[in-house]
C-alpha positions as CSV (number, residue, x, y, z in Angstrom):
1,X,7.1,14.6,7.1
2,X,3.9,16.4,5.2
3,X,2.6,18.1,7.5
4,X,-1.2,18.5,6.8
5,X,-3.6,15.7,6.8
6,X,-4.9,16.4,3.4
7,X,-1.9,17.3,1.4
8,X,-0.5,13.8,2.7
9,X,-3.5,12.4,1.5
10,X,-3.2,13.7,-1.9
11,X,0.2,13.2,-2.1
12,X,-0.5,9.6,-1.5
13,X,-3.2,9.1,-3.9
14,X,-0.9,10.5,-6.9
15,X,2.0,8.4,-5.9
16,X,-0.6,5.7,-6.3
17,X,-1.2,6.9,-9.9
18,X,2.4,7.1,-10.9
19,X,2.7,3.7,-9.8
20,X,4.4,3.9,-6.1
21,X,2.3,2.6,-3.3
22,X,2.7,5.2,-0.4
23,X,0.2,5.4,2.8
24,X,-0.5,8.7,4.6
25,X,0.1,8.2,7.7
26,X,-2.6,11.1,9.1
27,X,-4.0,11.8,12.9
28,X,-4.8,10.3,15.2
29,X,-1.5,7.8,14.5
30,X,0.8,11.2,14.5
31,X,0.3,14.4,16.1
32,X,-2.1,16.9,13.9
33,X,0.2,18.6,11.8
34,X,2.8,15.9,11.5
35,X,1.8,14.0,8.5
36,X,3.9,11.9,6.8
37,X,4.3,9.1,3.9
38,X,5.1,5.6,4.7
39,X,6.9,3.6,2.2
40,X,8.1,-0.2,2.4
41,X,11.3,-0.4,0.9
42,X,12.8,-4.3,0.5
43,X,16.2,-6.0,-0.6
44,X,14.2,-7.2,-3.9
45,X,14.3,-3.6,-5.4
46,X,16.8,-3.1,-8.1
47,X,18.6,0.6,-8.2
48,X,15.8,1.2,-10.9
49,X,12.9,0.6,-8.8
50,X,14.5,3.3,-6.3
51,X,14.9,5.8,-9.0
52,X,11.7,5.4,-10.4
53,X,9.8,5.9,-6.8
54,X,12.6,8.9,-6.3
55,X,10.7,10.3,-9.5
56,X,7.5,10.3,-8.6
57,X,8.2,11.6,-5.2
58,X,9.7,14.6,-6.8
59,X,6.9,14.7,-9.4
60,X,4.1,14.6,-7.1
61,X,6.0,16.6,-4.7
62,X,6.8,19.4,-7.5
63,X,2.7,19.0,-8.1
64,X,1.5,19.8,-5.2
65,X,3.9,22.5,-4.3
66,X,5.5,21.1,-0.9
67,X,8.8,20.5,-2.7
């Protein structure tokens, strides 16, 4: 969970520039304040895809001061 709307929003967005597609999931589908990132993991990703989304989390996360 994110939390705000707009930090989950922005998180989102530079996930999207370090390559990892991640949708906010904002209000009205969760409760305001409740936020969150919604990723779509499959059986086709290789131990290097994970790690490389794991990465960018952390980057973005690290960027934006909510990890």
């Amino acid at each position: 969970m994110v939390g705000e709307s707009e930090v989950a929003k922005r998180l989102s967005s530079r996930l999207f520039e370090l390559g990892v597609f991640a949708l906010p999931i904002v209000y009205p589908m969760v409760a305001q304040g409740k936020a969150r990132i919604r990723t779509i993991m499959n059986a086709a990703l290789d131990p290097e895809d994970v790690e490389f989304a794991a990465d960018a989390f952390e980057k973005a996360g690290h960027e934006l001061g909510i990890v």
